[in-house]
N, C-alpha and C positions, 0 to 999 in steps of 0.2 A: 295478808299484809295490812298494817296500820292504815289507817285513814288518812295520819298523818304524814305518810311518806309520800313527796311527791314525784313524778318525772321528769327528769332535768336531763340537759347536757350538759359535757363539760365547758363547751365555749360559751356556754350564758356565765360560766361563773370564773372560766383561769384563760391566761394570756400562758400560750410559752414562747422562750424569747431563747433564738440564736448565740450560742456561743463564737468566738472570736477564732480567727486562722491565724493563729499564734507563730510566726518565722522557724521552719523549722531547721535555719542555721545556726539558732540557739537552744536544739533539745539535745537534750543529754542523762544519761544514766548514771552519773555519779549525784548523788545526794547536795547541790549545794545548789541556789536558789531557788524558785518559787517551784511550787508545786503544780503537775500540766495535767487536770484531769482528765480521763480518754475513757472511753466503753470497757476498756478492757478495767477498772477501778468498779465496775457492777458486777455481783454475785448472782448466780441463778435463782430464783426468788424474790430476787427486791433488799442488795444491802449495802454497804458498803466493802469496798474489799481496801486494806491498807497496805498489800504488797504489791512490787511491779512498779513505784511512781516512776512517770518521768516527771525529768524536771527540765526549767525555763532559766535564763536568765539575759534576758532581752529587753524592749520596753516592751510596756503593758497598759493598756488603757486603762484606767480607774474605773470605767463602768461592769470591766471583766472579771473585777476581781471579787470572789465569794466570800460570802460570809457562812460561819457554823448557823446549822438549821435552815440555811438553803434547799429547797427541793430540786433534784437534778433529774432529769428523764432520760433513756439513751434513745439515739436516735439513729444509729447507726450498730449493726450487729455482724459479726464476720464470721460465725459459725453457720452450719445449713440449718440448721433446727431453731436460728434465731433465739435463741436462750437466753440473750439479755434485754433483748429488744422491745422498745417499751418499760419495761422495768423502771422502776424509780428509787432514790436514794437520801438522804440527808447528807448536808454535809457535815464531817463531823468537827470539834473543834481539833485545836493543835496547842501544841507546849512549848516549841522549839523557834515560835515568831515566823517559821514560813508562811506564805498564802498559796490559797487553794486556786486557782484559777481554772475559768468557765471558758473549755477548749468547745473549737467546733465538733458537732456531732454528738453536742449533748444539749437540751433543753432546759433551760432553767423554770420553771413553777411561780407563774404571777397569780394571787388569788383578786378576783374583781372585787370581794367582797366580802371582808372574814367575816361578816355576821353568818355566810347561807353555809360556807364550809369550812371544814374542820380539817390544817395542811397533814394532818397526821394521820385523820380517818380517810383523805386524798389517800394518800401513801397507798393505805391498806387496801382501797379501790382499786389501787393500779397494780395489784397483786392477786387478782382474781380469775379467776379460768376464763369467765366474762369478757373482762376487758383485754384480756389476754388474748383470748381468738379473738376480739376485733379487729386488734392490732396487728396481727399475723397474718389475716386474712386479707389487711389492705395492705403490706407492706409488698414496694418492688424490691425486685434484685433476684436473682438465685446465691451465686456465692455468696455475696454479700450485700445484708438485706438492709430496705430502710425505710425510715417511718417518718413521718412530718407532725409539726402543729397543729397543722389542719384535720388530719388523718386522725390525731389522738382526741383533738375537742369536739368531732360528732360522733364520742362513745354517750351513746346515752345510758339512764341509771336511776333507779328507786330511791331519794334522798332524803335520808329520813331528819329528824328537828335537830336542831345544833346540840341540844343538851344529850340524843342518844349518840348524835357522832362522837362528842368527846367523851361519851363512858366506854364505847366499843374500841375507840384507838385506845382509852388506857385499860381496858384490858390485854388485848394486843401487844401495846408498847411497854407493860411491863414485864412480859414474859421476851420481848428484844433486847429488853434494857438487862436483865439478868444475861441474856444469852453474847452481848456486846460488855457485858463484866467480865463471865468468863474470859471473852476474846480476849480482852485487855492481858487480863492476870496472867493468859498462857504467856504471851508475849512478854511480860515481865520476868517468868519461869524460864523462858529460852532463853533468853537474854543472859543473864545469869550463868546456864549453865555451857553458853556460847562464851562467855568472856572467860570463862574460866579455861575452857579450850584452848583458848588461842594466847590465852598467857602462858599456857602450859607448853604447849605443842605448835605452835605459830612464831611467838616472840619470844616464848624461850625465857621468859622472866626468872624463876628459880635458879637457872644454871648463869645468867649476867647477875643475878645478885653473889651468886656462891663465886662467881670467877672477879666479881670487885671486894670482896672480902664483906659483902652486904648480907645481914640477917636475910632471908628468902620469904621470910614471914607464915613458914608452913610448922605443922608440927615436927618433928625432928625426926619422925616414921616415915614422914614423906621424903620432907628434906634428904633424906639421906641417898633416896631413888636418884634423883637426881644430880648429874657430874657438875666438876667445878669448871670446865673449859670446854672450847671448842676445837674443830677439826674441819678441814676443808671436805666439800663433798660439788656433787655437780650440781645440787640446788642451792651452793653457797654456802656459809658459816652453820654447821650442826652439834648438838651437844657431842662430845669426845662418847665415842662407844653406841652410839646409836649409828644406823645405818638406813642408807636409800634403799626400798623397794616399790613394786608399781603393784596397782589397785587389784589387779586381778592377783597378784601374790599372794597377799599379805587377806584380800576378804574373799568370801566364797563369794560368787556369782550368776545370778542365773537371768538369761535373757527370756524374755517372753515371745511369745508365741501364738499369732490369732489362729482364734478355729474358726470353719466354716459361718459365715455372718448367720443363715437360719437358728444356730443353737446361742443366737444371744437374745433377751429379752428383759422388760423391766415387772415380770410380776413374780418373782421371787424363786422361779424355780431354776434350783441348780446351784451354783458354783457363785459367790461375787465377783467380781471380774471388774478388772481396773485396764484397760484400752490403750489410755494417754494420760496427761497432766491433767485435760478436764477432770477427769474422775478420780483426780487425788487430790485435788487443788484444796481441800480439807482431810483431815482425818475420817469423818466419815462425809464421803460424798452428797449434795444434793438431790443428782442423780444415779440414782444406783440399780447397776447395770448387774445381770446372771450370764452365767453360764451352762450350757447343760452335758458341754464337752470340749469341759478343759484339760490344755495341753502341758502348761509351762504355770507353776505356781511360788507362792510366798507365803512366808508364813509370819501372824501377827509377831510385830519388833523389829520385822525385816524393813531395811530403809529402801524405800522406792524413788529410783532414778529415770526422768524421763528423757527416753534416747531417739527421743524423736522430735521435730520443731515444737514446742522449744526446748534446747537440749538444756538438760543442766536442772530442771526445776526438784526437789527433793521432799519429801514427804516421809513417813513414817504407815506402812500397815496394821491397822486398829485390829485388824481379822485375817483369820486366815483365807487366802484368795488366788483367785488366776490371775494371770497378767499377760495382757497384747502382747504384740513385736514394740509399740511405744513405748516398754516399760522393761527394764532391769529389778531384781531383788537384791540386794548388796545387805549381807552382813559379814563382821570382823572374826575370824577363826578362832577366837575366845569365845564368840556366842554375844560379845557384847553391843547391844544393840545403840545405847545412848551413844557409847562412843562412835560407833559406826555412822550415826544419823551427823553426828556434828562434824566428823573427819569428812565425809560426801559435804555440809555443806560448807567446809573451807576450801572446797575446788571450784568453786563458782566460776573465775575468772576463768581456770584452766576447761571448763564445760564451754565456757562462750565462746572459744576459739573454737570448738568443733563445731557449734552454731553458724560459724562465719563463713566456714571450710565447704556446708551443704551445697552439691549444684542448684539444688532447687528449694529443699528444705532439709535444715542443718540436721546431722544424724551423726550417732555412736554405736557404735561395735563393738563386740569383746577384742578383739585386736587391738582397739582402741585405748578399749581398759589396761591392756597391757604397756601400754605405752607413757599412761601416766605415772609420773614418777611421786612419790608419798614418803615423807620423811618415817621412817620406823622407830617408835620411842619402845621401851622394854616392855613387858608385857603384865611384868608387876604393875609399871604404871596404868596400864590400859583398864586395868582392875581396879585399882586404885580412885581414877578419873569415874568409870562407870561406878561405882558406890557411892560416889556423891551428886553424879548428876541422876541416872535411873531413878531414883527418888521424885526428881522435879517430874521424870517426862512420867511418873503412876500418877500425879497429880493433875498433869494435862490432861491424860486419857481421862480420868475421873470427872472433869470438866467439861470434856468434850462429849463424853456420856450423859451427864445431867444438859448441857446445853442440843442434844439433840433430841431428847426426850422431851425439851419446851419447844424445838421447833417443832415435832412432831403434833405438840399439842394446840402452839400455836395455829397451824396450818388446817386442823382440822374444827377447830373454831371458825377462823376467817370467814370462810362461805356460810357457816350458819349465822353467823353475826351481822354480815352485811345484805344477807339475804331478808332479814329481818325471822329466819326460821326459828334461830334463838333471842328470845328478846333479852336486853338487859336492863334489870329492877329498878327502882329510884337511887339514885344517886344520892348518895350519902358520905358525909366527911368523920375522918376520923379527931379524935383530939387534937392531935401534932397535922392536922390540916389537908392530909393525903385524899384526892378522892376514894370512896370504897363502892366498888359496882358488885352487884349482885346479876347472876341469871336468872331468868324467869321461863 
């Protein structure tokens, strides 16, 4: 180790400050005012996660309210394995004028003194196996664990001169910043081939343009799929000639099924195996879990439904895999999987009612699946829809492969970088002003 690196703590150099106990007769799950950040907004690892907000619309103290590039800490964790706990975040910015609000049970990031640290090579500190078991090691609770201020600011730590912390977080930060692009982009990609869904198959927009004598604005190959009218049905007004059926109908279905806990493990041997929503909460999980005797499987394309608290969340199979009793495989008896993935995530509300229904934690059945009613549009269309969306979703996967291939590499960096194992060379700028780090 350098010379120059010395031994610090964290409380000679950061304040963390309490977030506020925000009135919880103003939260709410529908999208409209302020943004309520909670532990469950951290990803395993150290990231931001942007689905799940709750939101606020109550008063708010002005000293609560966050700003983009905020450091957040969690401080509260309600899995057994502590997964987020500890963990740290930015915040990120926003487009939409909402604010991000600093809920209790998260820690905000005061630096005493940006000359000695770097908030960015923080970050990457607090993502270390290091600091990680110190944090674990002092936190109470069994179900639900927690950590303190006090608890996080006697991790002590090799700190090396301000000029190497800020070449290791950008190296670091620029393989996040790629991998927080992709994020972006997929989400523009879903977006896209979600609204197109639900103009199609939701609101029905082609069949109100052709039944008010409105151009439909489609090529006249589609257009023509498409009826001029409607017909009563028992979910309400439906294009004339389409028909009500329920989920388990219309897609194939397969529930899952745990095997014996001894045949699971995380070093690679066997079967992937996906549990619950943790382990699909991406395309390709964080943690990735084996099997060595699996019972109940899916196959890559297949839309994964989690039937267990919390019911309802939806996902897409990168690979082929096993799947818990937590997890369903759902795809459409065309094969077609985009449209399968978007028709599962237009039942959202109809999933939260069996959420509510749980005596203890909310659960679904295939009995269940039988019961949901699904408007059936023809099946030209179903083909139709899947040729122009499956496109978006080879583009996601293709993203979500490059972006786990830079976590991968990210992560196996980290510990050499902050270890000082790998050093990084003089810092150097390019023309256009970038810094450019070299290993050494």
């Amino acid at each position: 180790m350098a010379r120059e690196w010395v031994k610090d703590s964290l409380g000679e150099l950061i304040e963390i400050r309490h977030g506020f106990a925000f009135k919880g007769e103003f939260f709410h799950d529908e999208p409209h005012g302020d943004v309520l950040l909670t532990p469950g907004n951290f990803a395993v690892g150290g990231a931001f996660k942007t689905d799940k907000f709750k939101y606020y619309d109550g008063p708010v103290p002005e000293e609560f309210v966050l700003r983009e590039g905020d450091l957040l800490v969690t401080m509260t964790d309600l899995s057994k394995q502590g997964d987020t706990l500890g963990y740290s975040a930015f915040v990120p910015s926003r487009s939409d004028g909402r604010r991000y609000l600093h809920n209790q049970r998260l820690g905000k990031v005061i630096l005493k003194e940006e000359k000695s640290l770097d908030i960015r090579y923080l970050h990457y500190l607090m993502c270390t196996k290091e600091y990680r078991h110190e944090i674990l090691a002092s936190a109470t609770g069994t179900t639900v664990k927690h950590t303190s201020p006090e608890r996080i600011k006697r991790y002590d730590f090799l700190r090396p001169p301000m000029k190497q912390q800020k070449a290791i977080a950008h190296i670091l930060g620029t393989l996040d910043d790629k991998i927080e692009l992709n994020r972006r982009m997929n989400e523009t990609l879903e977006a896209m081939a979600r609204a197109v869904f639900k103009s199609w198959f939701v609101d029905f927009d082609p069949v109100r343009a052709k039944a008010e004598g409105r151009n439909p604005g489609l090529p006249k190959s589609i257009a023509n799929l498409f009826p001029d009218s409607f017909e009563d049905s028992e979910l309400g007004k439906i294009p004339k000639g389409w028909r009500i059926g329920s989920v388990d109908e219309e897609f194939d279905l397969t529930m899952g099924q745990s095997p014996p806990g001894e045949t699971y493990n995380e070093t690679g041997e066997g079967v992937p195996f996906y549990q619950g929503r943790a382990d699909f909460a991406f395309r390709f999980p964080t943690r990735r879990v084996f099997c060595t005797a699996p019972t109940r499987f899916a196959k890559a394309g297949d839309t994964l439904v989690s039937v267990r608290a919390p019911v309802g969340d939806i996902n897409m199979a990168a690979e082929d895999c096993a799947i818990g009793r937590g997890v369903a495989a759902v795809r459409h008896k065309t094969g077609a999987r985009s449209y399968t993935y978007l028709c599962m995530r237009s039942l959202d509300g109809v999933f939260a009612q069996f959420e509510a229904e749980g005596t203890v934690f909310g659960c679904i059945g295939k009995k269940d699946f039988h019961k949901i009613a699904a408007t059936v549009p023809p099946k030209e269309l179903v083909q139709v829809v899947e040729r122009i969306t499956s496109p978006l979703d080879d583009r996601i996967e293709c993203a979500e492969h490059e972006s786990r291939t830079l976590a991968a590499l990210r992560d196996a960096l980290l510990p050499k970088l902050l270890s000082g194992e790998i050093r990084v060379g003089k810092l150097a700028t390019r023309d256009h002003g970038t810094p450019e780090c070299r290993l050494s």
